[in-house]
C-alpha positions as CSV (number, residue, x, y, z in Angstrom):
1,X,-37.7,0.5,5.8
2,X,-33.9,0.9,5.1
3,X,-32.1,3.9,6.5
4,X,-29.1,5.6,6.0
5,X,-28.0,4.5,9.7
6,X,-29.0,1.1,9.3
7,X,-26.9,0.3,6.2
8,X,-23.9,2.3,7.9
9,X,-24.2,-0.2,10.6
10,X,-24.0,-3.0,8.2
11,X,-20.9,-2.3,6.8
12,X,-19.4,-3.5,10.7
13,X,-16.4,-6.0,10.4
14,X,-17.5,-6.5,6.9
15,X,-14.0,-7.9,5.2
16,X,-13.7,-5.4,2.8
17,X,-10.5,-5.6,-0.2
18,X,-9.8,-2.0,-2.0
19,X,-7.8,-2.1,-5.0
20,X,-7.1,0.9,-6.6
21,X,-4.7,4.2,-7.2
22,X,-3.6,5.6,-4.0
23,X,-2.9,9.0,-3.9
24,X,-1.9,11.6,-0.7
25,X,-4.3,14.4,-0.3
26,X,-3.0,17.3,1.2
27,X,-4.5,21.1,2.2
28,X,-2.9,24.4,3.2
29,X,-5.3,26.5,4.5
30,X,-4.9,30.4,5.6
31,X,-6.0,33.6,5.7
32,X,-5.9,36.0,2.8
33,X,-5.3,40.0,3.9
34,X,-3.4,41.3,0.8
35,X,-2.5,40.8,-2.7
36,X,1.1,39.7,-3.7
37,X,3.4,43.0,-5.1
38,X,5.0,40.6,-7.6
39,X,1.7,40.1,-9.3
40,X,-2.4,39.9,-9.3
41,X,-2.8,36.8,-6.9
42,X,-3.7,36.8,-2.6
43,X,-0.7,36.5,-0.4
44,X,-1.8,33.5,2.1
45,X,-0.8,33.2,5.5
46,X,-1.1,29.3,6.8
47,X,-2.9,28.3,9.5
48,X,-3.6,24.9,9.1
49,X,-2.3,21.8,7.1
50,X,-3.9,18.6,7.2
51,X,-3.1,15.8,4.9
52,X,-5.8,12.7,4.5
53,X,-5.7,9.4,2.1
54,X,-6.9,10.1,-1.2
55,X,-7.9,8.5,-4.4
56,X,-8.4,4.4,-4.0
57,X,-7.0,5.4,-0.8
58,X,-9.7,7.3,0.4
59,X,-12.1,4.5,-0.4
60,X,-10.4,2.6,2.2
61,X,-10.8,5.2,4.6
62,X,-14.5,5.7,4.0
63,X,-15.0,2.1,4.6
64,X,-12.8,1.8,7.9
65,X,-14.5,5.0,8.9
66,X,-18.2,2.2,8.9
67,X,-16.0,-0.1,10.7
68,X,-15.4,-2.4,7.9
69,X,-12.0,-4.6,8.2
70,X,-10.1,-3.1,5.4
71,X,-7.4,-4.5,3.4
72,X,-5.7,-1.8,0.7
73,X,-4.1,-3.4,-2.1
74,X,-2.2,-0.5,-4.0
75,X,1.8,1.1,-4.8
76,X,3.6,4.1,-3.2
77,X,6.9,5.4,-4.1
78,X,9.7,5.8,-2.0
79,X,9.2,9.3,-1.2
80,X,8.3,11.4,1.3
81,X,4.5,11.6,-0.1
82,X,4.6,8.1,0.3
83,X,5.7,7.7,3.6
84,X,3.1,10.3,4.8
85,X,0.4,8.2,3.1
86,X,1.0,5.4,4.8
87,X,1.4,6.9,8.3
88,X,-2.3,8.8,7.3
89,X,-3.3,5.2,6.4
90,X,-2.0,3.8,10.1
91,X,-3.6,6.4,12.1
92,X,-7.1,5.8,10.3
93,X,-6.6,2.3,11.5
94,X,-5.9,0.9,7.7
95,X,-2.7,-1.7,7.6
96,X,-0.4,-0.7,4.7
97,X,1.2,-4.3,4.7
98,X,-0.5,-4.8,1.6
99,X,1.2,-1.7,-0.2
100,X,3.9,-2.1,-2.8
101,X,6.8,0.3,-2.3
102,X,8.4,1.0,-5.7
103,X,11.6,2.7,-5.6
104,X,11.3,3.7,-9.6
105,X,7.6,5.4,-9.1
106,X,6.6,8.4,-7.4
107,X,3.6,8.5,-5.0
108,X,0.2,10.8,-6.6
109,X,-0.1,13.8,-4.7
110,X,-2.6,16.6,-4.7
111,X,-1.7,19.5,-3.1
112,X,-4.8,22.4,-2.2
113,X,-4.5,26.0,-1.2
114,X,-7.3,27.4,0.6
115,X,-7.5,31.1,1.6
116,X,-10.6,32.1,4.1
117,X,-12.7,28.6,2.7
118,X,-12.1,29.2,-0.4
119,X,-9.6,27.4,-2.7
120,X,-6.9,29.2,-4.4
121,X,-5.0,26.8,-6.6
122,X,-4.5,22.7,-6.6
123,X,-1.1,21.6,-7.7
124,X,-1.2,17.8,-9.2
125,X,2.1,15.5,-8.6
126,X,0.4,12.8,-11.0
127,X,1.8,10.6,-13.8
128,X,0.3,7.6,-15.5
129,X,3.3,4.7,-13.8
130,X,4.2,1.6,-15.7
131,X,5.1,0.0,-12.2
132,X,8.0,-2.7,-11.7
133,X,7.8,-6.0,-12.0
134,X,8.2,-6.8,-8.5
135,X,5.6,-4.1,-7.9
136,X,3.5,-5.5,-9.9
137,X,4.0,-8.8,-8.9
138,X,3.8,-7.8,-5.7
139,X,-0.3,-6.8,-6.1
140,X,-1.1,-10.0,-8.1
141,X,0.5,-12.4,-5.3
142,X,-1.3,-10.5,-2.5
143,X,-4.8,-10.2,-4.5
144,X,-4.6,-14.5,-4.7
145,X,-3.8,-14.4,-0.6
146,X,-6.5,-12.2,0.3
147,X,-9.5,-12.2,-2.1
148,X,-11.1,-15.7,-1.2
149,X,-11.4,-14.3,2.3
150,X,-13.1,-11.3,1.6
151,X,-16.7,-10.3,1.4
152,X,-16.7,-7.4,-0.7
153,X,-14.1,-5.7,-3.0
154,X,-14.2,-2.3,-4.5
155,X,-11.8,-1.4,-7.4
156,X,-11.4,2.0,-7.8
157,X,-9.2,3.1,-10.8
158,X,-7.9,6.3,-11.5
159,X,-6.3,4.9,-14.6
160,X,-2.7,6.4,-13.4
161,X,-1.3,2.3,-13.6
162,X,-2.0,0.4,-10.3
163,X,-5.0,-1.5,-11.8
164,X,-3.1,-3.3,-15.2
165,X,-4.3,-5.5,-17.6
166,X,-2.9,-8.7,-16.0
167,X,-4.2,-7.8,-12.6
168,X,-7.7,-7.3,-14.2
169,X,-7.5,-11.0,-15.4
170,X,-6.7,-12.3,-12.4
171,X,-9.2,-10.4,-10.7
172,X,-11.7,-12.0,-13.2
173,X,-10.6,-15.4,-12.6
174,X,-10.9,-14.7,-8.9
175,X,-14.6,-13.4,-9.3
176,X,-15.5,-16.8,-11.1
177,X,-14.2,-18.8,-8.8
178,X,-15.1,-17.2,-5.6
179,X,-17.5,-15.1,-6.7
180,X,-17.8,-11.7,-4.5
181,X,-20.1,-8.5,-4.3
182,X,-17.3,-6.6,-6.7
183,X,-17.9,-2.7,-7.1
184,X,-15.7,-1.1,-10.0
185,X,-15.5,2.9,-10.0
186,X,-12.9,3.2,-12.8
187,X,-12.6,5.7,-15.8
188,X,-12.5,3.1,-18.4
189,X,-14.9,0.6,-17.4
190,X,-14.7,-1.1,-20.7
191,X,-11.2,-2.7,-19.7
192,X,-13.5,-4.6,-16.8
193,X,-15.8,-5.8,-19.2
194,X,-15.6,-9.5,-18.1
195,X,-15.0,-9.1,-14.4
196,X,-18.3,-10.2,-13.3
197,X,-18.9,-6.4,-11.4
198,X,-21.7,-6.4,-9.2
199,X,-21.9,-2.4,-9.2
200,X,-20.7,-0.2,-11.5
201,X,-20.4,4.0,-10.3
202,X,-19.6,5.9,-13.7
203,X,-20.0,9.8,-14.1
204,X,-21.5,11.0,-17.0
205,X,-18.7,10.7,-18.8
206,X,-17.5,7.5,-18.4
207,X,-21.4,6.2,-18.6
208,X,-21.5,8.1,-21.8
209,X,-18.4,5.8,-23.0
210,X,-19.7,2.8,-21.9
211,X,-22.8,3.1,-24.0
212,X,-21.3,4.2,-26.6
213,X,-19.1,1.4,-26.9
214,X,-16.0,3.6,-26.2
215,X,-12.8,3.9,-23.5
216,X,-10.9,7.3,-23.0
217,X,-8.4,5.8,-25.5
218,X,-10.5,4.9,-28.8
219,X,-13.2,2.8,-29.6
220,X,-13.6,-0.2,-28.3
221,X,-16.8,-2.1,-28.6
222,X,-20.4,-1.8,-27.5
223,X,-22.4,-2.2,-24.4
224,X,-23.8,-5.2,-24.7
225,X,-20.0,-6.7,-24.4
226,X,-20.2,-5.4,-20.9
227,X,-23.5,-6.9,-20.0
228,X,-23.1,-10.3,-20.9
229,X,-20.3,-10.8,-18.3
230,X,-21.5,-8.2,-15.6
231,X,-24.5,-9.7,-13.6
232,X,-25.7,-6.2,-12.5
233,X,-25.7,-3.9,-15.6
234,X,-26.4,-0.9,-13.3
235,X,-25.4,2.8,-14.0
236,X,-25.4,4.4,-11.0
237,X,-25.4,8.1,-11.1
238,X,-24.6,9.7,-8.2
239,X,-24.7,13.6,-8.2
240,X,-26.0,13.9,-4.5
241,X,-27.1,12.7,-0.4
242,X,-23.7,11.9,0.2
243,X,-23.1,11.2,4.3
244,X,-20.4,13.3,5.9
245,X,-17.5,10.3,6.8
246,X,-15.2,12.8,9.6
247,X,-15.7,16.4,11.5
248,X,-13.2,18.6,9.5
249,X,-14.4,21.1,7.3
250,X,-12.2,18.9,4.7
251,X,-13.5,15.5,4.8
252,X,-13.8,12.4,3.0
253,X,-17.5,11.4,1.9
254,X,-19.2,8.0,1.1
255,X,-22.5,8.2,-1.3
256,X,-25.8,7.4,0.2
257,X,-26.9,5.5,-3.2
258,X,-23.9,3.7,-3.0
259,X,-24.6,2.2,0.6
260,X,-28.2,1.2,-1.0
261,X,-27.1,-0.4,-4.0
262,X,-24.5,-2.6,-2.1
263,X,-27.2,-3.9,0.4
264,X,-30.2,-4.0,-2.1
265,X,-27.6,-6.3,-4.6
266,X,-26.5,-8.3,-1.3
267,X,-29.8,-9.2,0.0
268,X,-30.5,-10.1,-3.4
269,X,-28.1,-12.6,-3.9
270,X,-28.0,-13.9,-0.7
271,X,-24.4,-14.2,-0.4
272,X,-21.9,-15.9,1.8
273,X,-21.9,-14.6,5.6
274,X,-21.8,-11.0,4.8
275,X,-23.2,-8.7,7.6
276,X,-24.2,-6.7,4.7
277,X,-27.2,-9.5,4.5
278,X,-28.6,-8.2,8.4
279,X,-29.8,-5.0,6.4
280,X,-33.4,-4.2,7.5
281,X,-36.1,-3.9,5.3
């Protein structure tokens, strides 16, 4: 029988490649004793600040926190969110040589305000990059160095311009001729149509899309498209039994019926050397 704890232990110096849009997560948290005088809203006093990998990012931090051997592929700007990403990234053990610094972008930052556990207001820092051309040729140069070596590689795409349509092609190249467990969490799955995913993660939403034959800009084509090049046609909706990743109240979380899905799919296809293939049944 398969149990939570066994997969966890499975994902052990598994070489892991995350590609995706990495964002900084931070949280002010206080107490609340009064409301403001200049109008209807609590007046917080901070206690605590904490700021944690997010987006993409925070997928690389879920897997390091199994003790996989993660390599984050992904663009920052020159900023100060940027800089306190990547020091978040070092201090969770994750190596940031991989990260493309762009001097014309700004890093995604979410900012939360939370008064006696509860949240007040999130301010977003987000816009949808058309990244440079060394940026961007950055990524593509180190997703040919590193993706022969790796036994699994999650794409998680926020859509805000790290994962482009060249590096997608590539990617599928890649995929058919080193073919890899491939996991794609994005919001417009139908642009990974011919990948060769293992795994797909979609909300309701972007599963909604996908059937439909649809992408969060227009019409596209139908579902089929997707299946004929995707070995796993899988929706996997995932609404609960997620497994607590860290001790603060604020913490990361990794799905349960995630950690299945990649070991049932492994086993299956009796990959490579993965450690993923040790799973007991």
């Amino acid at each position: 029988m398969t149990t939570a704890v066994n997969l966890v232990r499975c994902f052990k110096h598994l070489r892991a490649l995350v590609i995706g849009d990495a964002m900084l997560d931070t949280y002010f948290e206080g107490t609340a004793a009064r409301l403001c005088s200049e109008g209807p809203v609590p007046v917080v006093r901070k206690t605590s600040e904490l700021r944690a990998p997010g987006g993409a990012a925070n997928t690389a931090a879920n897997l390091r926190a199994l003790e996989a051997d993660v390599i984050f592929l992904s663009i920052v700007g020159r900023d100060i969110a940027g800089s306190l990403l990547c020091s978040a990234l070092r201090e969770q053990g994750i190596d940031d040589t991989y990260l493309a610094e762009d001097e014309f972008a700004s890093t995604l930052h979410k900012l939360r305000i939370l008064a006696d556990g509860q949240y007040v207001v999130r301010f977003d820092d987000e816009v949808t990059h058309l990244y440079s051309d060394k940026s961007r040729n950055h990524l593509l140069a180190s997703l040919e160095k590193v993706f022969p070596d790796c036994d699994l590689v999650v794409v998680s795409d926020y859509c805000y311009g790290v994962v482009f349509d060249e590096l997608i092609n590539r990617l599928r190249t890649l995929q058919a001729a080193h073919p890899r467990i491939l996991l794609v969490d994005s919001k417009d799955l139908y642009r990974f149509r011919e990948v060769g995913a293992t795994v797909i993660t979609p909300n309701h939403l972007e599963a909604r899309l996908l059937v439909e034959g649809a992408s969060l800009v227009g019409t596209l084509g139908k579902s089929s498209d997707f299946k004929e090049h995707n070995r796993h046609f899988e929706i996997e909706m995932v609404y609960s039994s997620s497994i607590s990743m860290a001790q603060p109240r604020i913490c990361p979380h990794i799905q349960y019926s995630m950690l299945t899905t990649l070991a049932q799919v492994t086993r299956s296809r009796q990959l490579w050397r993965s450690p993923l293939l040790q799973a007991q049944t």
